[in-house]
TIKEPA-400991 format. One record per residue: x, y, z of N, C-alpha, C in turn; residue in one letter. Coordinates in steps of 0.02 Angstrom, whole numbers, plus 50000, padded with zeros to 5 digits. Layout:
// TIKEPA-400991
XYZXYZXYZa;...
***
This chain:
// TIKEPA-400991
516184939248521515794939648582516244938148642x;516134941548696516614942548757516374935948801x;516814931948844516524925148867516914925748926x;516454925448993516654928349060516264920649096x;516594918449149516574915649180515834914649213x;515704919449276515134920249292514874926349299x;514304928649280513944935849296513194935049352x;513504939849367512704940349435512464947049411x;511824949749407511564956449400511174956049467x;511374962249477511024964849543511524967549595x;511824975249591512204975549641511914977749715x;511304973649751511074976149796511324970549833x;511074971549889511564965549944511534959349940x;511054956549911511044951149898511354948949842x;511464953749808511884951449721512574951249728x;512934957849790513624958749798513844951649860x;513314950749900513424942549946513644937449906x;513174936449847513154930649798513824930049758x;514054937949723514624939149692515214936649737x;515274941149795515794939349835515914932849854x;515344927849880515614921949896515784917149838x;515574918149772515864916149707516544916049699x;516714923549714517444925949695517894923249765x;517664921449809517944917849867518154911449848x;517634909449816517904902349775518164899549726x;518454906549690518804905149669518694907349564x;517684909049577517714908649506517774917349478x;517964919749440517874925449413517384928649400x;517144932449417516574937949433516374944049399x;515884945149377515694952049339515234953649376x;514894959149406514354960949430513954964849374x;513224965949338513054971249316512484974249356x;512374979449361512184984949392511814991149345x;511044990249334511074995049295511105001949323x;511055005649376511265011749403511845014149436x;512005020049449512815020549437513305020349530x;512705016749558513235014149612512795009849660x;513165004749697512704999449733512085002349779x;511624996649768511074996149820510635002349818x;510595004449762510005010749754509225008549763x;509285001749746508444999449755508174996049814x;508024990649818507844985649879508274987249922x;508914989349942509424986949984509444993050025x;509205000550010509385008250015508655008150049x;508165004050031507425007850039507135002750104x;507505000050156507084995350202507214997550259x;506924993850328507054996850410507844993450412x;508414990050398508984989150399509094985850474x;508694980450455508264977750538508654970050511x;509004966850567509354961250567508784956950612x;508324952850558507884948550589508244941850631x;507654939750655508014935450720507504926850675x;506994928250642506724921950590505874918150637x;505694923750672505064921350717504294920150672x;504194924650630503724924750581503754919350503x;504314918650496504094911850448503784904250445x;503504901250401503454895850423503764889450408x;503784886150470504294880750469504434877150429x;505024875650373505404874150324505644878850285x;505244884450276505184888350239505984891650227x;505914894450157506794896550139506924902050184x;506204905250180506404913350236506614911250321x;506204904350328506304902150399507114899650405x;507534898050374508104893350372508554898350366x;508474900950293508944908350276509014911650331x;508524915050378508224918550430508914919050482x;508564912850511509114910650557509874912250562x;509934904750489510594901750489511014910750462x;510804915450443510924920150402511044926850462x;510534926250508510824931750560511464928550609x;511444921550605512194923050660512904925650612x;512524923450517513334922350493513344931850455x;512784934050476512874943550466513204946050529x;512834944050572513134946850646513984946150642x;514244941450647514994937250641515134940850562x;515054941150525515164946350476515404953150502x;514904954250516515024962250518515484966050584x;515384962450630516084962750696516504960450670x;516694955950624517584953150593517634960150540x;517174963350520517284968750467517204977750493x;516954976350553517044983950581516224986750545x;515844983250519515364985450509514674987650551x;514634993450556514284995950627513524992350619x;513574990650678512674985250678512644987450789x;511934984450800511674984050892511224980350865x;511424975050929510934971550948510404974450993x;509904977550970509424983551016508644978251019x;508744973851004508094968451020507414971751010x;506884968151014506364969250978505784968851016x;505184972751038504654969351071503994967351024x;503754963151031503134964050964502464962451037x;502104968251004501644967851061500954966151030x;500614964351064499804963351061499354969151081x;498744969751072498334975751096497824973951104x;497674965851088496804962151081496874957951124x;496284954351145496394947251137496304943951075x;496094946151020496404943250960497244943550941x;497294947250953498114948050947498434943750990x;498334943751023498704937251092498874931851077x;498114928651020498054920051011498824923550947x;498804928250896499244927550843499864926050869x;499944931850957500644932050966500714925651016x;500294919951022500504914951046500904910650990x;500614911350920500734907350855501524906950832x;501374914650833502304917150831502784916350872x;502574914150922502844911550988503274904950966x;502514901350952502674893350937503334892750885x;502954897050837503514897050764504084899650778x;504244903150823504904904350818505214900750856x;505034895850907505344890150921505714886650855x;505174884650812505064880550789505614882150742x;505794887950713506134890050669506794890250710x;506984889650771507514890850807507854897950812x;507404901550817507554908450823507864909550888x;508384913250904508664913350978508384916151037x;508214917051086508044919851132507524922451156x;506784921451113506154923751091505834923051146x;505624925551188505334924751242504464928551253x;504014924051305503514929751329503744934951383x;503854939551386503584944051438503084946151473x;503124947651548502464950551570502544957851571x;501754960551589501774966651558502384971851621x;502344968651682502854973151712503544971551672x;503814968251645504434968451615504354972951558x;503634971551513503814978351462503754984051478x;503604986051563503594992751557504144994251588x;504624989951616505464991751620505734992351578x;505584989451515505864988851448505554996251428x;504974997251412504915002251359504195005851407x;504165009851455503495012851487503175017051434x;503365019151400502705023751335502365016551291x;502325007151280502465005051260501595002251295x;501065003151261500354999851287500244994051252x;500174988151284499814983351254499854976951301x;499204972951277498974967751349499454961551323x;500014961851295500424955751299501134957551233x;501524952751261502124955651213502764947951200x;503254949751152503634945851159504054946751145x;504824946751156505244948651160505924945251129x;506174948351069507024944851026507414949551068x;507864945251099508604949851093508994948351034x;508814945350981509184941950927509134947050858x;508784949850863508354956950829508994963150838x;508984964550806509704973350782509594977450717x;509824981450738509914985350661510844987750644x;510744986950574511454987950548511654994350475x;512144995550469512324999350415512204995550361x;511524996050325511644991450258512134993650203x;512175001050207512675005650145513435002750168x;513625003950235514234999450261514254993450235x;513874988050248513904981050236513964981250135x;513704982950120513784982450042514444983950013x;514554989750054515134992950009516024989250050x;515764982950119516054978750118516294971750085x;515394969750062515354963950009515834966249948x;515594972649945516114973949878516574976249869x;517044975349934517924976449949518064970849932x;517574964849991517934958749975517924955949899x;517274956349848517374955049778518074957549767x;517914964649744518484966349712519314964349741x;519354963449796520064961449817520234953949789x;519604948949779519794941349761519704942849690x;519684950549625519554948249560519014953249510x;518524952749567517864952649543517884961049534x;517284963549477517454969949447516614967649445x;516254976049467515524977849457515684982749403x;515264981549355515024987149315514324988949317x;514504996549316513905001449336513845001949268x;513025004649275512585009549219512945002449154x;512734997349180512794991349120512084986949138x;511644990449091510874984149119510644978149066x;510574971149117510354966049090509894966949050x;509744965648983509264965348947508754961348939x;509114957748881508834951548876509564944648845x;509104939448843509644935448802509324926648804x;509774924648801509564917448764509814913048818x;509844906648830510084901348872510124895948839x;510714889848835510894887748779511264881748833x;511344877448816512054871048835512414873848877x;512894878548828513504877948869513544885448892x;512754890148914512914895548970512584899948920x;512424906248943511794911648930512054915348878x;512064919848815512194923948802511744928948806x;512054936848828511594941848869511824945748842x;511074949948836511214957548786511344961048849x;511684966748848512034971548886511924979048858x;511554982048922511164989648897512034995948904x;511715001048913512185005948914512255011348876x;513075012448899513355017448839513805014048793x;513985008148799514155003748763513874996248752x;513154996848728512844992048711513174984348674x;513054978448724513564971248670513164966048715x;513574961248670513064954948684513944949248721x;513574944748757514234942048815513904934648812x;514314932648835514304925248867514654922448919x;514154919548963514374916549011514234910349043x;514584907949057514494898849080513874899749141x;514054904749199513704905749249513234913249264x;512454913749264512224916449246511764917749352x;511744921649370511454924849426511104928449429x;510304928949427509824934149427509904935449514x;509854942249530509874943749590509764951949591x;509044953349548509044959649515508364963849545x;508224958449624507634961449639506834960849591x;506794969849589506194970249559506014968149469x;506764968449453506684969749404506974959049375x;506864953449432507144949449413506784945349375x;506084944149373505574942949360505514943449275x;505574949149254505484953549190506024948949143x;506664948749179507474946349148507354940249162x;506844938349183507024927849171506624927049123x;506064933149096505864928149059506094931848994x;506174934648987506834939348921507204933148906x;507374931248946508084925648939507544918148924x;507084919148943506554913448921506634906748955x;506794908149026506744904949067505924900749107x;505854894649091505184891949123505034892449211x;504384894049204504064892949283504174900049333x;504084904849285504264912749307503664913549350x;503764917649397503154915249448502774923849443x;502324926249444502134930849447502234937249510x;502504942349474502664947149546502034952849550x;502144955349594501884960749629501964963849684x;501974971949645502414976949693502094978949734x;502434978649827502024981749879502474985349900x;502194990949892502474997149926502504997949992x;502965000750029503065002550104503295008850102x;502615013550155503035019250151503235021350218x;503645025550243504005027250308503815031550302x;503645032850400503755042450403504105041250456x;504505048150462505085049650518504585052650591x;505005051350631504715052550685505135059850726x;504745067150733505015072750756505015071650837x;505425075750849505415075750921505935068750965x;505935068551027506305060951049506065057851048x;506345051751026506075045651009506015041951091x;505325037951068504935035651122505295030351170x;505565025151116505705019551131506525017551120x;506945011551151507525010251151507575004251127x;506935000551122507094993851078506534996451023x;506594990750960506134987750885505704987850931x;505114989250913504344990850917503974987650900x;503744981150869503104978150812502544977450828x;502024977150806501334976350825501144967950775x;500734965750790500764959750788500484959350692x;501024954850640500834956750579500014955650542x;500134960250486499664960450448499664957450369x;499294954450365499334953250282499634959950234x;500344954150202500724956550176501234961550200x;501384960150283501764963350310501744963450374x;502294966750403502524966050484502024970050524x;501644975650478501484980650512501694984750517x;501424992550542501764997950549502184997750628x;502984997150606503094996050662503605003550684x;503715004250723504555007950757505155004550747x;505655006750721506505006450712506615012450737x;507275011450716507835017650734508405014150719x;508835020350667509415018350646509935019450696x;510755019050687511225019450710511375024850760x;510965030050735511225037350753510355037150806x;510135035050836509475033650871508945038650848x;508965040150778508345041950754507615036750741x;507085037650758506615035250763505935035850683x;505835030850660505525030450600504845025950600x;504315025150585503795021050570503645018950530x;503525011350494503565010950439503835002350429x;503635000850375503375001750312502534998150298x;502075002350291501404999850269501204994050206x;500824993850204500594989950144500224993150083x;500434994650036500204998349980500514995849909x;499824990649864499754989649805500054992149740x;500444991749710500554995949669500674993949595x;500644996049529500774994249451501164995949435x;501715001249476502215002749425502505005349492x;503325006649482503795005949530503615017249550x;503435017849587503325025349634503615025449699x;504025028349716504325031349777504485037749813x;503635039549793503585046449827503075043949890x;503045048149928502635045350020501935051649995x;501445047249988500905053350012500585054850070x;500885061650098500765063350147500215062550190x;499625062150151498895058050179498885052450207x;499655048550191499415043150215499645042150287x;499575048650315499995047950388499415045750435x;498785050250411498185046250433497965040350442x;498065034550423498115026650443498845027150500x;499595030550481499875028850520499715029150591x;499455038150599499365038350681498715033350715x;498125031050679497945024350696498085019250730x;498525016950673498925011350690499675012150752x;499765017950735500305018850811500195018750848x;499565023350860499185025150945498915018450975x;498805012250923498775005850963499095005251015x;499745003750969500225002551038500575008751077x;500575015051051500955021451082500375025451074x;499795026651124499495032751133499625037451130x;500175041051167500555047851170500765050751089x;500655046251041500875050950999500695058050978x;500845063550989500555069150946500405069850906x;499985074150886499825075950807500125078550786x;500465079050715500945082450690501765081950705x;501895073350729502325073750753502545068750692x;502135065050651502475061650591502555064850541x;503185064350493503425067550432503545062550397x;503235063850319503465058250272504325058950261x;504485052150252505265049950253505485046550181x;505295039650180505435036450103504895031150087x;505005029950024504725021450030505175017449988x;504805012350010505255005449985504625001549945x;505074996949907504544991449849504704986949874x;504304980949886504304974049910504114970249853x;504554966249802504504961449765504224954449755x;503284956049815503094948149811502924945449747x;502934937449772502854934849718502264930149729x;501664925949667501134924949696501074920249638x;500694913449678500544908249622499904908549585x;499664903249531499214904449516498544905149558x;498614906349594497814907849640497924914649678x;498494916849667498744924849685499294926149769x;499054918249794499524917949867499924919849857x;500334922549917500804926249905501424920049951x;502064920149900502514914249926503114916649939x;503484911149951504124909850016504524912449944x;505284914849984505704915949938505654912849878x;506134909949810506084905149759506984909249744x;507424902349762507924900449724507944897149674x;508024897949623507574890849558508284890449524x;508634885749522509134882149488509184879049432x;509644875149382509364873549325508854865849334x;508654863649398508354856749392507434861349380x;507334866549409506904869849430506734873349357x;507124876249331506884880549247507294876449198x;507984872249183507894869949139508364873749092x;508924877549124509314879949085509954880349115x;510364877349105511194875249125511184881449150x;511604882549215512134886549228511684892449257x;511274892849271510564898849266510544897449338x;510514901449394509974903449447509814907549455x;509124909449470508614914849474508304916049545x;508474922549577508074922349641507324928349613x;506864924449654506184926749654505864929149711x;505784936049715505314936849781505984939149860x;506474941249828507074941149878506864947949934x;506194947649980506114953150003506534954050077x;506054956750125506324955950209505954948850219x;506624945150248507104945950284507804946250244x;507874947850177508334949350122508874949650157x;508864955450183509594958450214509964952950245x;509504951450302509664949250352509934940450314x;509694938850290509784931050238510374931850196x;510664936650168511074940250123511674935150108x;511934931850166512534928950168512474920950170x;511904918850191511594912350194511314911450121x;510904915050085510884915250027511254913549967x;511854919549988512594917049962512924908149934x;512574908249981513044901050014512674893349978x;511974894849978511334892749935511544892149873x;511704898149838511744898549769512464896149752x;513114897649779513734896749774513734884849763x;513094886749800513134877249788512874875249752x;512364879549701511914877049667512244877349583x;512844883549578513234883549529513884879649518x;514024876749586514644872549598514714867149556x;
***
């Protein structure tokens, strides 16, 4: 049996963060990956939106990660040439119910130390954004979007230059956890069984399934919420992030735009039993709804389905839906083992703060 130092599965950004700052320190690195090149799942399928940490709540891992995690991506990715804008964010109201929420988020993102979060009045949002309706708003300049395909396939220059080797189309199975480190069955075209002192779930959707294969305690229950996008034809309306004030189990249907200033809407809230990533076109009908809140002018026929994405919540016994879960061996009870649970948005944006979490928890 082959006996490797440490393995992380999951080559999506959060698995190649975790790898890399391992192999920074020095320990030897395997990545497995069961598809045949990084970030095909969680990491490929989101708005690629560098949160600023206003919506969590205070202590919380998403609130801390949040933060401490967008200055050390930002400073990342300018020392690496990795294309990102700071294009800031407005999240608007349309009620006076919405108002009291976006006073809440106000508070909390103090509270969370989010940078620069401010109220605006409505003449400033219509210097900011005039197609942009709603009776109150608030404003991140701390908010950007970045190349997530760039940033990954940086995490995994720097692995491989300190050591570290990903193998593709090699999927975690199952395996055992023991004293002195995991032994793990290994899928493929060359099916074998390994051992390793240091063991890293960081596998997304599929991490849940592999802790308890490995028979790991206190597996928390997941469930998949779908987000689907549609692209937006024609010029895009707006020059900053767009949000409407969130909804259970999500930000809302909001406005982005990537690098190249294409304009997208997205990602909704949709239930799901089994992993689907096709957009049904019907469901553009709730979108223009929910857009014309805050952007009246939209046309008809001006949304096109684009992609979707799976959101990996996770939910206790009464079904709430909870804060990240880093669980270490004091937490499940098996040397050498950490397991992330529930690693959704603000994922990206946490990616490197995360890192840094786990790199201490195996130390």
């Amino acid at each position: 049996m082959e006996s490797l130092d440490c393995i992380v599965v999951g080559a999506g950004v959060v698995g190649l963060a975790i790898a890399r700052s391992l192999a920074l320190a020095g320990r030897e690195v395997v990545v497995l990956e069961k598809e045949d090149s990084a970030g095909t799942g969680i990491s490929s399928r989101n708005s690629e939106v560098i949160h600023a940490g206003m919506y969590y709540s205070a202590g919380s891992l998403k609130a801390q990660l949040c933060v401490a995690g967008n200055a050390m991506l930002r400073a990342y990715a300018a020392s690496r040439n990795v294309p990102f804008k700071m294009v800031g964010k407005l999240i608007a109201a349309t009620s006076k119910h919405e108002e009291s929420a976006l006073g809440e988020i106000l508070v909390r993102g103090r509270e969370n130390g989010a940078q620069g979060l401010t109220a605006v009045s409505l003449s400033e949002v219509r210097a900011l954004e005039p197609q942009l309706h709603c009776t109150a708003a608030l404003f991140s300049p701390n908010t950007g979007i970045i190349d997530s395909h760039a940033l990954m396939m940086s995490f995994q220059a720097d692995l491989e230059s300190h050591g570290g080797v990903v193998a593709f189309q090699s999927p975690a199975l199952s395996g055992v956890a023991r004293e002195d480190g995991v032994e793990l069955d290994v899928g493929g075209s060359q099916p074998m069984r390994t051992r390793a002192r240091t063991l890293v779930i960081a596998s997304g959707l599929a991490a849940c399934p592999l802790a308890r294969a490995i028979g790991l305690r206190g597996v928390p229950q997941e469930r998949l919420c779908k987000g689907n996008y549609f692209g937006l034809t024609g010029k895009s309306p707006f020059q900053h992030l767009v949000y409407p004030v969130p909804v259970a189990g999500g930000l809302g249907t909001h406005y982005t735009l990537d690098l190249a200033g294409r304009g997208r809407f997205g990602p909704d809230v949709e239930w799901i039993d089994r992993e689907d990533y096709l957009v049904d076109p019907a469901r553009s009908d709730s979108f223009y709804a929910a857009i014309r809140r805050y952007w009246p002018d939209l046309r008809d026929g001006a949304l096109e389905p684009a992609y979707a994405g799976i959101r990996p919540k996770i939910a206790d016994a009464n079904g709430v839906l909870n804060d990240f879960r880093i669980d270490g061996p004091r937490d499940h009870g098996a040397p050498g083992v950490v397991a992330l649970y529930g690693i959704e948005s603000p994922g990206l944006t946490c990616s490197l703060a995360i890192a840094e979490r786990v790199k201490d928890l195996v130390s």
